[in-house]
C-alpha positions as CSV (number, residue, x, y, z in Angstrom):
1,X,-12.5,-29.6,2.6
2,X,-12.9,-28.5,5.9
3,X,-14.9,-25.6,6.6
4,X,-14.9,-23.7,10.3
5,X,-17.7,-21.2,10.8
6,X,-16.8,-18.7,13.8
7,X,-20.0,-16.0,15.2
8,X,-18.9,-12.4,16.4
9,X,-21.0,-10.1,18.3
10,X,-24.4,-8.9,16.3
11,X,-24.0,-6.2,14.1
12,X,-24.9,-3.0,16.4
13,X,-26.1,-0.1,15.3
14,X,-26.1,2.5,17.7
15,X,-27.6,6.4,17.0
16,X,-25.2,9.1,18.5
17,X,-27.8,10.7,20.2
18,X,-28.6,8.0,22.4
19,X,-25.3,7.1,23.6
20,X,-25.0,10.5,25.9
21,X,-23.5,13.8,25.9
22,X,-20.0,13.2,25.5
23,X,-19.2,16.7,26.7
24,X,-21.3,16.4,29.8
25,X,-19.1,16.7,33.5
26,X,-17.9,12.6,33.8
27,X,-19.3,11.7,37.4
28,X,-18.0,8.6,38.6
29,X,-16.2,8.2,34.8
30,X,-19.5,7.8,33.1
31,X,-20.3,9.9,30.0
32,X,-23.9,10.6,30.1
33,X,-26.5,12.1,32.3
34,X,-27.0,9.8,34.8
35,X,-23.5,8.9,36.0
36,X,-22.1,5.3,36.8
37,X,-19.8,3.4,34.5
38,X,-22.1,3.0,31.8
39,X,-22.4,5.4,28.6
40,X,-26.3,6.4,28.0
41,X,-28.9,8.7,29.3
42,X,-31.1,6.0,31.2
43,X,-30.2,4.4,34.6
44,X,-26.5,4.0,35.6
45,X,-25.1,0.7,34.7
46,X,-21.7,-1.4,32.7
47,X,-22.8,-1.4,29.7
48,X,-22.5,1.1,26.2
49,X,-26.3,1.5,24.6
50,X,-29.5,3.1,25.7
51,X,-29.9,3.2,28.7
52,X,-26.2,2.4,29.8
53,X,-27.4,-1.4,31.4
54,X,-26.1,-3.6,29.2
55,X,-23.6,-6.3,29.9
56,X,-20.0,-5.2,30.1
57,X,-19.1,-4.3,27.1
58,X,-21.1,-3.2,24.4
59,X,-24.8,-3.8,24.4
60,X,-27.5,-3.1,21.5
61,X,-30.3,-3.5,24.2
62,X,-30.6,-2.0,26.9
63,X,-30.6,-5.7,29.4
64,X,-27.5,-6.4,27.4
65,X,-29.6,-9.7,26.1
66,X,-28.0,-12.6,24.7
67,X,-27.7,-13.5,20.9
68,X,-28.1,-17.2,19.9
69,X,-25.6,-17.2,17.1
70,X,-26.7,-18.7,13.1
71,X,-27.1,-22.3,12.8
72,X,-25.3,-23.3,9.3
73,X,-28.0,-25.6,8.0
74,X,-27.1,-25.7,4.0
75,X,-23.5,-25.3,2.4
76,X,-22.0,-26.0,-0.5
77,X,-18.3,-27.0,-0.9
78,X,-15.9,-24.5,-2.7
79,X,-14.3,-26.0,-5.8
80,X,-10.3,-25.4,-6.5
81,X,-9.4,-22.8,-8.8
82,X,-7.9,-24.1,-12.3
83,X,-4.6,-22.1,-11.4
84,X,-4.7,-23.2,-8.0
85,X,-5.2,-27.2,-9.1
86,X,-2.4,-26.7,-11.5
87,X,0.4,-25.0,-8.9
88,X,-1.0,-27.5,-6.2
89,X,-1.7,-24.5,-4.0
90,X,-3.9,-25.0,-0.9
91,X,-4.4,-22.8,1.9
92,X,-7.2,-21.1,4.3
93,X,-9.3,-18.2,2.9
94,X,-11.1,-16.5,5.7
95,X,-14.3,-14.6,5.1
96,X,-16.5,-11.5,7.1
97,X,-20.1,-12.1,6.6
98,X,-23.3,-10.9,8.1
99,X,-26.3,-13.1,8.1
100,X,-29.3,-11.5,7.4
101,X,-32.7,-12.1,9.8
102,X,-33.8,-14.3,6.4
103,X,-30.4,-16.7,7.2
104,X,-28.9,-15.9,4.0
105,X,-24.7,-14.2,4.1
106,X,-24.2,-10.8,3.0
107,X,-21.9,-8.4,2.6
108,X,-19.5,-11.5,2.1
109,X,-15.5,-10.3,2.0
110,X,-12.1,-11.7,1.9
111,X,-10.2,-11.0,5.2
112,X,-7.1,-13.1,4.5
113,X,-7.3,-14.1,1.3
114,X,-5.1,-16.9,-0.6
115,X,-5.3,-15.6,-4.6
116,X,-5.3,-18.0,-7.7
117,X,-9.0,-17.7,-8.1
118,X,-9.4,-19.4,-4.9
119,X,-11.2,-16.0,-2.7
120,X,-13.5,-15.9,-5.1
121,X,-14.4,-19.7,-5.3
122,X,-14.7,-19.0,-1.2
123,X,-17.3,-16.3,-1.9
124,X,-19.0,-18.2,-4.0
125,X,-19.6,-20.7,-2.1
126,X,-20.5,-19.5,0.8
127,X,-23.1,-17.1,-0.7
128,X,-25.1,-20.1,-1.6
129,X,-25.1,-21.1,2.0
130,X,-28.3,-21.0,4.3
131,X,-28.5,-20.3,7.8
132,X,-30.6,-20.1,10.9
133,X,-30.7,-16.9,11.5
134,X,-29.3,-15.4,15.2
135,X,-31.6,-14.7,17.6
136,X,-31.6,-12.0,20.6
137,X,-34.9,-12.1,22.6
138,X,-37.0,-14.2,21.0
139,X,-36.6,-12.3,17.4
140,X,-33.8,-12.9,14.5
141,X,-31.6,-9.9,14.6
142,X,-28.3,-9.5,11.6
143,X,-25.4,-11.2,13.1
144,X,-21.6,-10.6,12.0
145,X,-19.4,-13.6,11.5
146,X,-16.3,-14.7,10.4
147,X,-16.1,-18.2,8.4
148,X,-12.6,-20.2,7.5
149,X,-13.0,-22.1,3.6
150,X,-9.7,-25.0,4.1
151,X,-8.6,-25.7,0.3
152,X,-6.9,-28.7,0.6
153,X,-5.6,-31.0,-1.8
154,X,-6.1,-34.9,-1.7
């Protein structure tokens, strides 16, 4: 069985209070005190977080540092359901995970799922697997994911 593993942004976690006063006067389209096209109270910049500096988009620090997505480094393969061996049903379940700063999945859920007792053989699997955690600046940080289990039949 093939499995594909896809990363997604970190898991961000912004307080309202530090993204800026959205009923403040918009200078220059910014929301915030400072102006520019960032959203924040610190200096002017591109990004959404404090301090309005991140990288275009939406930053959880305020350089708008990089995360090294998790490094899959232990998984174990999904068995077939019973009901799904017996209909010859095969398919592509695709599950939303966060990994933990420890490496380990959590809150693992079906996003397309496939029934027959297959989602929850994906799940199963999966939260048996081990990862390297994601790193942003030099520390592991929770990292959001998105990871494909192929059920296919030989």
């Amino acid at each position: 069985m093939a499995i594909t593993v896809a990363f997604d942004s970190p898991v961000i976690q912004i307080d309202p209070a530090s993204i800026g006063d959205p009923s403040s006067v918009l200078r220059n389209g910014a929301l915030g005190n400072n102006g520019g096209p960032g959203i924040g109270d610190g200096a002017p910049g591109s990004g959404i977080g404090p301090g309005g500096s991140g990288a275009r988009g939406i930053s959880s620090s305020p350089s708008g540092a990089k995360v090294k997505p998790p490094e899959l480094i232990y998984k174990e393969e999904p068995e077939f359901s019973e009901q799904a061996r017996k209909a010859k049903y095969q398919g592509t379940v695709l599950l939303a995970i966060e990994v933990d700063v420890n490496g380990h999945p959590r809150n693992v859920r079906v996003v397309r799922g496939l029934g027959l007792g297959l989602d929850e053989k994906a799940i199963e699997a999966v939260s048996h697997w081990l990862f390297r955690p994601g790193i942003q600046n030099g520390k592991p940080v929770i990292t959001a994911a998105t990871v494909e289990v192929n059920f296919r039949l030989l």
